[in-house]
N, C-alpha and C positions, 0 to 999 in steps of 0.2 A: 248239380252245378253250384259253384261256387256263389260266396255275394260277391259284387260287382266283376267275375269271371268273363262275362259277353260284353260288360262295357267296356275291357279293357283286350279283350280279342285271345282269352286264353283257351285253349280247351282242357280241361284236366279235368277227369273223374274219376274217382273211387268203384268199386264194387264193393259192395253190399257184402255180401261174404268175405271177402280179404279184412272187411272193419270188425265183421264179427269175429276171426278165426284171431283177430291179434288184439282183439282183447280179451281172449282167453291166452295171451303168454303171460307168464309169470316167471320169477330172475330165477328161478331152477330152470327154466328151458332156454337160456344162453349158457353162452359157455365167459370166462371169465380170460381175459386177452393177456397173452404172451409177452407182453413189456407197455410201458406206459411212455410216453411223449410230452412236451413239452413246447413250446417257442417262446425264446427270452424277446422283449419287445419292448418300445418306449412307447405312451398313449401320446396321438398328437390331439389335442381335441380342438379342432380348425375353429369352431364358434360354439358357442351354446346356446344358438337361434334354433328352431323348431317351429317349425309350421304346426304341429300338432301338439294337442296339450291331455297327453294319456294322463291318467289320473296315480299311474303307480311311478312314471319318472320323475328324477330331479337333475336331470340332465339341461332341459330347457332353462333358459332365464327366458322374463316377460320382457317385451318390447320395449326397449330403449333402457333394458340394464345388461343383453347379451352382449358378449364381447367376438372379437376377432383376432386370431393369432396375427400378427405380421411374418414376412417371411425369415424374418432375423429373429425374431423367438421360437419358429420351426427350427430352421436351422441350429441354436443352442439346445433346444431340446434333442434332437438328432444327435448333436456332438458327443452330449455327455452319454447317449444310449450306446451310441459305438465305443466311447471311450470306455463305456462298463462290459461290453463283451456282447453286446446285444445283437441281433442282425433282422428285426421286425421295424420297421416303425407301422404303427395303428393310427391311422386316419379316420376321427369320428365325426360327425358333426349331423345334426338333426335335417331331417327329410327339408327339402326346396328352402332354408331358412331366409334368401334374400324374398323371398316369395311375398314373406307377413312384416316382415322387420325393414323398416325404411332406412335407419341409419347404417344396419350391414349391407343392404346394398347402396348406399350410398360411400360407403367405406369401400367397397369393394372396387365402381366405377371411380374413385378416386386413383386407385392404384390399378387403374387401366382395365380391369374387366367388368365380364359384363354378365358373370353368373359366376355363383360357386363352382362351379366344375373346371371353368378355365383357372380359378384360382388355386382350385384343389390340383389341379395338373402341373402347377410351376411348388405347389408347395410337396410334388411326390420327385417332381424330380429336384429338389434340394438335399430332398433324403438320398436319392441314388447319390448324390455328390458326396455324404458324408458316409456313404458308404454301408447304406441300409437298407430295406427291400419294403418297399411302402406294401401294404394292406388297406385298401380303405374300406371303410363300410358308412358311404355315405348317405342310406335308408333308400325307397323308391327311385327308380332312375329307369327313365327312357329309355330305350334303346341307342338315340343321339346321345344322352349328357353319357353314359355309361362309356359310348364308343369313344367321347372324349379323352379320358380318362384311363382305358383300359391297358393300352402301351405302355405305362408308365407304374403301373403295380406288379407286382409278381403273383397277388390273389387277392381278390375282393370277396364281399359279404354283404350279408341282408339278413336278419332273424326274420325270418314267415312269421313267427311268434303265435298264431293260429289262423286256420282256415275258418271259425267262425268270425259271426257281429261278438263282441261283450259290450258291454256297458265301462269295462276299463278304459277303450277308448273311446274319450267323450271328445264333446268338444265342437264347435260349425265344422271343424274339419277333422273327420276322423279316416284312420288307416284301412282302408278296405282291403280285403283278404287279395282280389282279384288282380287289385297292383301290384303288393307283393309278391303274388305269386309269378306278373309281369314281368316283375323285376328277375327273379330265377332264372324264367325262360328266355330275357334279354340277354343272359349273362352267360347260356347254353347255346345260343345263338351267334356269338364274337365270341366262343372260344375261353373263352374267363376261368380258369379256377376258383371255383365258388364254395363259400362258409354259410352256410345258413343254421335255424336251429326256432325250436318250440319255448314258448316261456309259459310256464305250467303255474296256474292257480290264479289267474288274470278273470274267471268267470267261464273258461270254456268247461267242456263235459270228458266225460274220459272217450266216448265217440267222437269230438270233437277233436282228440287228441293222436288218435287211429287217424283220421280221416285225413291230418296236418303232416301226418310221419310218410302219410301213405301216397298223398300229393308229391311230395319233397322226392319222393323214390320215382314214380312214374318220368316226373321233371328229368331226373338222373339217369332214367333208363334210355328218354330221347336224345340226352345229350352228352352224359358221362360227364360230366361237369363238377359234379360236387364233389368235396374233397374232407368235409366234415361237419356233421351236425352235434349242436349244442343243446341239449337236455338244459335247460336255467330256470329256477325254482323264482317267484317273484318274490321281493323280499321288503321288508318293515323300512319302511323309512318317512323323512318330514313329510312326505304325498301320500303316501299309502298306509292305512294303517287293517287294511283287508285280511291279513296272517300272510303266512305262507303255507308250501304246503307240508304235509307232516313224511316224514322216512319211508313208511310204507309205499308212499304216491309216489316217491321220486324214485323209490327201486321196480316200480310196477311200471314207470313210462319209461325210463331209462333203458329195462327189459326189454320193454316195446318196442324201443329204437334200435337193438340190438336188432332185434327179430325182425323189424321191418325192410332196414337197409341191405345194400349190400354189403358185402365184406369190406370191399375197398375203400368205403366209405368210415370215416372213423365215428368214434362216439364221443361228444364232449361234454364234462362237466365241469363248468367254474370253482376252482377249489376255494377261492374267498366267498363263495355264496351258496356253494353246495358241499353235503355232508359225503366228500368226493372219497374216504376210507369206506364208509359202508356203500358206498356205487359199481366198485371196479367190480366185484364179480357181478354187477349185471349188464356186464360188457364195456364198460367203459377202458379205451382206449389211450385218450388222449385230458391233458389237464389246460390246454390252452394255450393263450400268451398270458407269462408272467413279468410282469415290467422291477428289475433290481433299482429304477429309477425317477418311476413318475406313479403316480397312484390309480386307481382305477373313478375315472372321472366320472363315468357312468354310477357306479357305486362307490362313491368317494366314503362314505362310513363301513365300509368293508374294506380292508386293507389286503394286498397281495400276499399269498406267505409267502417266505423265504425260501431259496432252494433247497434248504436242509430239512424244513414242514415239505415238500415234493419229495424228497427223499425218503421220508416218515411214511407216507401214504405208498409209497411204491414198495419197502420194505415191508410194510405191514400187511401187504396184498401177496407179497411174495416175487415181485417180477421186478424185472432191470426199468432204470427212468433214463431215458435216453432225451438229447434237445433234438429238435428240427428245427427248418427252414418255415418262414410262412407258407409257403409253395412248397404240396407235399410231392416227392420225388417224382412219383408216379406221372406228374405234367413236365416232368424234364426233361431233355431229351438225351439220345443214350450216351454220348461222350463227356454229358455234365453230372450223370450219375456214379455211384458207389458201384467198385464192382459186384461186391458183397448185396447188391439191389437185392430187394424181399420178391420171392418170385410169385406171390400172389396177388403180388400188384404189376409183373410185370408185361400183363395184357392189355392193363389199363389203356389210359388216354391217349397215347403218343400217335400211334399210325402215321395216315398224311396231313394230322391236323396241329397246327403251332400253338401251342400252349403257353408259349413263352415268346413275346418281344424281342423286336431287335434291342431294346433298350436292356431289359432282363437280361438278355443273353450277356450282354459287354459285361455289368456287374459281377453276375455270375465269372466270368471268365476276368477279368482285371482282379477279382480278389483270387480266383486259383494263382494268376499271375506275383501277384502281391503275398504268396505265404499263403492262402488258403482256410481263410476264418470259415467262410460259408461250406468250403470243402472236409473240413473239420466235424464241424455238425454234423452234416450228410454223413461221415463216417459214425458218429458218437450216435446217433440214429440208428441205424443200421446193426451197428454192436449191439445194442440193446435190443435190438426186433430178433438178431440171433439167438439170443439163450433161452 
């Protein structure tokens, strides 16, 4: 059992044998993925409150220097991500922040709510207005604040980042594995197209690593739910000065993830923060959201590369780089899909379960309507998963 797994009502376990047999794979035993992916995105970073204070972030500010987007600084941020060709907006902002922070929620009941999620919900559908597919990953969420919220995204997220305690997350309030992993199962529960992902060199073990990949798959097997997991190497910055981890680790877990998920399921490594040329053959799939407009807030000293560094990496691996959608096909349903659909996803999700919002759907279908940006993608996708 997980830490705090029973406090939070999860049941999830590993076997014994599946931890041992995968971590005996190594990146000779994947195989290296037939075209690379992408999603262009703007970051929206709603606040930079945090309830928790890990000791490798610099995403949080301390109490009464954290800020709050209004909805007219979303909204320009949106403008200029569509006007650059983008079709993500990334909703971030640190776990319960009005929770510790008096002046954001005092900020927030100003402008009539009365919790981030209601506020996070008028700032996703600004993005649907400018014509963008909100993402959020706004850390631990209830089952309620989640349901809030979930109409109005096209795919959410949560990094597990591990099923162990580390000593990374310090702090009176630190991240327990068991909400996390709460959070997944919340999210397999309403239906959610879910991101999650491990962040490697935070103090866990390489059992601990097994045990993280291998939770994330069980989750995925009850509910079909996840759409991609993120391989994220922890990296040097003004909070951390722990290392990172070295090339060999990141192709030995990376392998891992390969071997442990399913197919359907992608692999992701951050190209500003991971050595994502020496990754692809051990299964990586996918490179992320890369934003042509706003910086990576999370890791603001690591800068995004440019689509032509994506191009580099895919070239040098030898396969086609194709964009997608935040929402990867496979949760679409079949008259908003490609006919060209990859048929080894095409068992997936869909059956009799809605994937996709009434709100989603209009988007989707008002840009086919409007010349077809998002139906473009889906194509430029698909081209490249053919060759």
């Amino acid at each position: 059992m997980f830490p705090g797994a029973s406090e939070y009502g999860v049941d999830v376990a590993v076997e014994e044998g599946a931890v041992d047999d995968l971590l005996q794979v190594s990146p000779s035993d994947v195989d290296a993925p037939p075209a690379l992916t992408f999603s262009r995105n703007v970051f929206v970073p709603l606040t930079t409150a945090c309830r928790y204070t890990c000791t490798y972030c610099t995403y949080f500010d301390p109490p009464g220097q954290a800020e709050l987007l209004s909805l007219e600084e979303v909204r320009e941020i949106c403008r200029r991500g569509a006007d650059a060709g983008c079709t993500e907006a990334l909703f971030t902002f640190g776990d319960d922040p009005d929770d510790r922070y008096t002046e954001i929620h005092a900020q927030l009941e100003a402008w009539g709510h009365d919790s981030i999620h209601t506020y996070l919900r008028e700032a996703c559908e600004v993005a649907l207005e400018e014509g963008l597919l909100p993402h959020a990953n706004p850390g631990d969420q209830t089952r309620e604040q989640l349901a809030e919220v979930a109409d109005v995204n096209a795919s959410m997220g949560v990094m597990l980042e591990t099923t162990a305690e580390v000593g990374a997350h310090a702090g009176p309030r630190r991240k327990v594995p068991g909400q996390r992993l709460r959070t997944l199962e919340n999210a397999g529960e309403l239906d959610v197209a879910f991101t999650t992902g491990i962040l490697v060199g935070i103090g866990e073990d390489w059992r601990d690593r097994a045990e993280s990949l291998l939770a994330i798959r069980e989750l995925h097997e009850r509910y079909d739910h996840i759409q991609e997991v993120i391989v994220q190497p922890v990296v040097e910055n003004e909070r951390w000065s722990g290392g990172s981890p070295d090339l060999a680790t990141m192709r030995q877990v990376t392998a891992m993830a390969r071997a442990a998920l399913p197919e359907e399921i992608s692999v992701q490594v951050p190209p500003n923060l991971a050595p994502a040329k020496d990754l692809i053959d051990c299964g990586v799939d996918d490179l992320g959201g890369v934003s042509p407009v706003t910086d990576d807030h999370i890791n603001p000293e690591y800068k995004w590369p440019a689509l032509r560094e994506l191009e580099e990496i895919a070239a040098s691996a030898g396969v086609p780089l194709g964009e997608r959608l935040p929402v990867y096909e496979r949760f679409l349903p079949a008259e908003l899909r490609t006919d060209g659909f990859d048929g080894r996803l095409a068992d997936g999700a869909d059956g009799d379960r809605e994937w996709i919002s009434a709100a989603i759907r209009a988007a989707l279908e008002a840009d086919d309507a409007a010349g077809g940006r998002y139906r473009s993608v889906l194509r430029d996708g698909e081209t490249a998963a053919s060759h």
